[in-house]
C-alpha positions as CSV (number, residue, x, y, z in Angstrom):
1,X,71.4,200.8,178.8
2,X,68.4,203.2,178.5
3,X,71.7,206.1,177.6
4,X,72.9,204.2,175.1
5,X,69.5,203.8,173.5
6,X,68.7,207.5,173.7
7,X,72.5,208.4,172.3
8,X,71.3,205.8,169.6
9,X,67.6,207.3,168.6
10,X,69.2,210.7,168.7
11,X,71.9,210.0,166.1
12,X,69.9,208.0,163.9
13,X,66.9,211.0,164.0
14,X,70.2,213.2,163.4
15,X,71.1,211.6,160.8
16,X,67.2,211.0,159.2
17,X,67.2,214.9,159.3
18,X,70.3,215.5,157.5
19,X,69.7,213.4,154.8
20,X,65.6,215.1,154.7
21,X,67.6,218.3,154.7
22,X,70.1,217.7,151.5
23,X,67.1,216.0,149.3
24,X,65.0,219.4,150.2
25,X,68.0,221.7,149.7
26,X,69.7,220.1,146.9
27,X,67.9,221.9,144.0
28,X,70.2,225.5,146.1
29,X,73.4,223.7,146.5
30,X,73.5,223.0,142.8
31,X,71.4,225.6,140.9
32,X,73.2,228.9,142.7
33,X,71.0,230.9,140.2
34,X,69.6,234.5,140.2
35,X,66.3,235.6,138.1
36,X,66.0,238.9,135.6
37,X,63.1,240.8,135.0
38,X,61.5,240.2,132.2
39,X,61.5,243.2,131.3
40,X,65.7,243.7,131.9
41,X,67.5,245.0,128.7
42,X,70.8,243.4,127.9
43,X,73.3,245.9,126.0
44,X,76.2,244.4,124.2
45,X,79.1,246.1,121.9
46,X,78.4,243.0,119.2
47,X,75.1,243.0,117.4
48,X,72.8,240.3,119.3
49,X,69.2,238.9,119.3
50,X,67.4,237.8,122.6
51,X,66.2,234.2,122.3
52,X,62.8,232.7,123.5
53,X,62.2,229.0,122.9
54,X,59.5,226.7,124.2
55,X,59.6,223.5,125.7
56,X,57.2,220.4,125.7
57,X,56.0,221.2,129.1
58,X,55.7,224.9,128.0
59,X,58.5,226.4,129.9
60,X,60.2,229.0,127.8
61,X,64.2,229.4,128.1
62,X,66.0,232.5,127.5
63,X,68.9,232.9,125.7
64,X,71.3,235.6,123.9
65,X,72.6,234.8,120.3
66,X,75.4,237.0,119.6
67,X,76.7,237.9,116.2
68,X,79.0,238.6,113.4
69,X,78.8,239.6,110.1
70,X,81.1,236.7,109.2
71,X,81.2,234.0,111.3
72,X,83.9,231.3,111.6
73,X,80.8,228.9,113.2
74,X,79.1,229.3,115.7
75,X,79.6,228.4,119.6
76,X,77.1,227.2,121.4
77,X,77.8,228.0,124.8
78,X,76.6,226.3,128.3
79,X,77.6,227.9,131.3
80,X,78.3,227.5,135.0
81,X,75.8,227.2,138.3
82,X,75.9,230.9,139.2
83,X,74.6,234.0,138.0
84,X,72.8,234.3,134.4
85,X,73.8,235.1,131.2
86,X,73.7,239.4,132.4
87,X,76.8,237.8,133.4
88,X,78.1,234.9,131.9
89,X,76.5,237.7,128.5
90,X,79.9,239.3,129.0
91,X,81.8,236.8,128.1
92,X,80.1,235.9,125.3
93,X,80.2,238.7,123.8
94,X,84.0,238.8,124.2
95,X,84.4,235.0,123.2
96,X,82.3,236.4,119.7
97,X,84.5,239.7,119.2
98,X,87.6,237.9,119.6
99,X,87.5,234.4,117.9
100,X,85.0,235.7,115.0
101,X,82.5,233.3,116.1
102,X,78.7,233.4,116.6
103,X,78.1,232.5,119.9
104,X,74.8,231.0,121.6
105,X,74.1,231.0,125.4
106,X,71.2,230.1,127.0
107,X,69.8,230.7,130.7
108,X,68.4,226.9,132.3
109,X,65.2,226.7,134.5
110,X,65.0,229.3,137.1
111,X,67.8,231.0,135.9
112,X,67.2,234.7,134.5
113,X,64.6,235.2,132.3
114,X,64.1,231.3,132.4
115,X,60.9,230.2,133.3
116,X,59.6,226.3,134.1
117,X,59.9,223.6,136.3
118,X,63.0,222.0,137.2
119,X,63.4,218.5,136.5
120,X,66.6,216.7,135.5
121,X,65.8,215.6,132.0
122,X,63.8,218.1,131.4
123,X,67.0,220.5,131.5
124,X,69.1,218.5,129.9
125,X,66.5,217.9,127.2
126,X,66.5,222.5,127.2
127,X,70.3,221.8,126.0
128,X,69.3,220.1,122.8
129,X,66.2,223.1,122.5
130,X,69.1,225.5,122.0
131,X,71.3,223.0,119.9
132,X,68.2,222.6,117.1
133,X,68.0,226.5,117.4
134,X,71.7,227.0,116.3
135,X,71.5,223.8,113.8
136,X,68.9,226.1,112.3
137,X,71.6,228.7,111.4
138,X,74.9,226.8,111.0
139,X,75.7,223.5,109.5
140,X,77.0,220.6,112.0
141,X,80.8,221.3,110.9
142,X,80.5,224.6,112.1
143,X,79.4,224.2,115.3
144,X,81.2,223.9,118.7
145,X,79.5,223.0,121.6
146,X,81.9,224.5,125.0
147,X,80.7,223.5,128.4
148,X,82.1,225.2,131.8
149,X,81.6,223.6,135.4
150,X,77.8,222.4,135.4
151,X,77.4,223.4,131.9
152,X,79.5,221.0,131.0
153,X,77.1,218.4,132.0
154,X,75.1,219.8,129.1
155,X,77.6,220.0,126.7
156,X,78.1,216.5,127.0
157,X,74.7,215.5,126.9
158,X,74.2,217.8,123.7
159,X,77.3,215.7,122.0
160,X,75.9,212.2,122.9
161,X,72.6,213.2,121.1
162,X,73.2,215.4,118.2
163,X,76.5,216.3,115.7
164,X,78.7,218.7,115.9
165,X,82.4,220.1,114.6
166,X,84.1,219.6,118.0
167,X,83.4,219.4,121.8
168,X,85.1,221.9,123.8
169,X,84.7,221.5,128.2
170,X,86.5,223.6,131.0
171,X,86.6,222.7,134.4
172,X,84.3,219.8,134.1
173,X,83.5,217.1,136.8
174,X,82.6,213.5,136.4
175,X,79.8,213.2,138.0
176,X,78.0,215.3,140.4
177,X,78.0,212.1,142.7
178,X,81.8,212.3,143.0
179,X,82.0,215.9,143.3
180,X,79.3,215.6,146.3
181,X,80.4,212.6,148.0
182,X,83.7,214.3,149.2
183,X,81.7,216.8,151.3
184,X,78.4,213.9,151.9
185,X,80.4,210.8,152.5
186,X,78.2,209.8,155.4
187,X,75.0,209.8,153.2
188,X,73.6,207.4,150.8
189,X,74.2,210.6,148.1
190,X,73.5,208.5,144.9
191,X,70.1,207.6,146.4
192,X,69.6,211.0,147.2
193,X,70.2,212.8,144.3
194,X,67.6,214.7,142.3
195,X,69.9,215.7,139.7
196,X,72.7,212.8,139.3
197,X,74.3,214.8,135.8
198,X,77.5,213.1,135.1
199,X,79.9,213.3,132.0
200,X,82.0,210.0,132.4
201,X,79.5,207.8,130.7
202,X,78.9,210.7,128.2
203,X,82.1,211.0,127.4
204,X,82.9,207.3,126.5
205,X,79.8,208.0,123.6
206,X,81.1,211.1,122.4
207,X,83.4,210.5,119.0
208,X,84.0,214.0,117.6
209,X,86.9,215.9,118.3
210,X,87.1,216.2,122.1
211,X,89.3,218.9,124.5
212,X,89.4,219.9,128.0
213,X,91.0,222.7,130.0
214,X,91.1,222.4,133.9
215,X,93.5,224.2,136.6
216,X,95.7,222.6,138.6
217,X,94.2,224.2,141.7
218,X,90.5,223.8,141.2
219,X,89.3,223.3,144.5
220,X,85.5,223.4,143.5
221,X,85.6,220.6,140.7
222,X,89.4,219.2,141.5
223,X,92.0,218.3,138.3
224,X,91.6,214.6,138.8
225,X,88.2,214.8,137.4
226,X,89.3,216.6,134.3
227,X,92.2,214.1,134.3
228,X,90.5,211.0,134.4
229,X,87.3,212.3,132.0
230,X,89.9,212.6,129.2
231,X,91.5,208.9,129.8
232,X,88.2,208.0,129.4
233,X,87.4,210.2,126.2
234,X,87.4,207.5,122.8
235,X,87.4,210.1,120.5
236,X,90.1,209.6,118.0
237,X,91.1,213.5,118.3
238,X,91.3,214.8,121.8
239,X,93.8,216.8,124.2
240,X,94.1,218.0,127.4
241,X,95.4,221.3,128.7
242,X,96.8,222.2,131.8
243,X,96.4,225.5,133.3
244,X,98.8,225.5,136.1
245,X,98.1,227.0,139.2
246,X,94.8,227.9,137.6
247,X,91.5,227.7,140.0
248,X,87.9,226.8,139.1
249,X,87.0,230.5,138.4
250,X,90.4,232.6,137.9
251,X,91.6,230.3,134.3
252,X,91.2,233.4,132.5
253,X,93.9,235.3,134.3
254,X,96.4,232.8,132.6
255,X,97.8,233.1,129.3
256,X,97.9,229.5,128.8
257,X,93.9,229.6,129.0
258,X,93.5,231.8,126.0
259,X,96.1,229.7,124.2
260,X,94.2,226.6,124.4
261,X,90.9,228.8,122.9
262,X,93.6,229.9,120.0
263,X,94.1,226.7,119.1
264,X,90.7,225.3,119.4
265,X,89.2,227.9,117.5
266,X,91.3,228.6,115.4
């Protein structure tokens, strides 16, 4: 009797310390991010301005508007968990030299030149920064705002709360609860989570022109989610394209990827 208490202690104190360990390691698992000197120089082939906007809580976000001399609109661009926009820059720029558009990217909390304290709606509240920024320079029906992976969790947030042309997401989850649960099943994850951003109640808000692009192989945020956030899309205009065989970070190897970008921007 005293083993099976002792088995029984041990597994609960197990288990206190796993869940102790995903509450204080969360903030990694999500935010993959890397930081940038201040002093780092971007270089670019298209004319660009670096970007330095201040919150409430006086953190400053960093950001990269790219430009043309005439513009179809503008895109105003969110991107993934990883890396910064020294990266996520690149393609950007390329975005802005092929499809004529301005394009603006910012860098969240702790990311790059970022600076400020994390805190859930703080962030998402950084989206809509960057938004009034680029609603500064382009009119509503000229801007698109194009979420990838986590930075489609501020795409969507950006559309609930402010106009736009058109909403444009790629390889998009649900929620980061259903993403998470898969790998956490054992833990009470929607209790645990620091940063619960989700899309499918977003998307059920969002009216303007609405389309999605996620690969049939996307083992990171899986097809389902894309799937089931565009049955549960009410705009009026929307469509979903399939990029088969596609991945969560290869959809650019696939002509069918930059076919769905032709006809969105267009």
């Amino acid at each position: 009797m005293k083993f099976v208490k002792r088995v029984a202690i041990a597994l609960i104190a197990l288990y206190l310390l796993l869940i102790c360990m995903l509450v204080a390691f969360q903030e990694k698992i999500i935010f993959q991010s890397e930081i940038l000197p201040q002093d780092h120089v971007f270089t670019s082939s298209v004319p660009f301005e670096e970007l330095y906007l201040k919150a409430s809580d006086d953190a400053i976000l960093h950001g990269l508007h790219y430009k043309q001399e005439n513009p179809k609109g503008v895109l105003l661009y969110f991107h993934g968990n990883a890396r910064t926009i020294e990266y996520w820059g690149e393609w950007a720029e390329g975005l802005s030299a092929k499809y004529q558009y301005d394009v603006v990217i910012m860098d969240y909390r702790g990311y790059g030149k970022s600076i400020g304290e994390r805190q859930y709606h703080k962030m998402l509240d950084d989206a809509l920064l960057f938004y009034d920024y680029t609603k500064t320079k382009f009119s509503v029906d000229e801007i698109t705002i194009f979420g990838r992976s986590l930075g489609g969790a501020f795409a969507t947030y950006t559309a609930t709360h402010r106009k736009a042309k058109q909403l444009l997401l790629e390889s998009t989850f649900t929620s980061v609860y259903e993403v998470g649960k898969k790998r956490f099943w054992f833990l009470p994850l929607k209790w645990l989570l620091n940063y619960p951003f989700q899309n499918i109640e977003n998307i059920q808000q969002i009216k303007i022109p609405t389309y999605m692009i996620h690969g049939t192989k996307d083992a990171v945020v899986p097809y389902e989610h894309g799937q089931e956030l565009y049955q549960k899309s009410r705009s009026g205009t929307k469509k979903f394209y399939t990029i088969s065989n596609g991945s969560h970070n290869d959809l650019i190897r696939f002509p069918a990827y930059f076919e769905a970008l032709d006809e969105v921007l267009k």
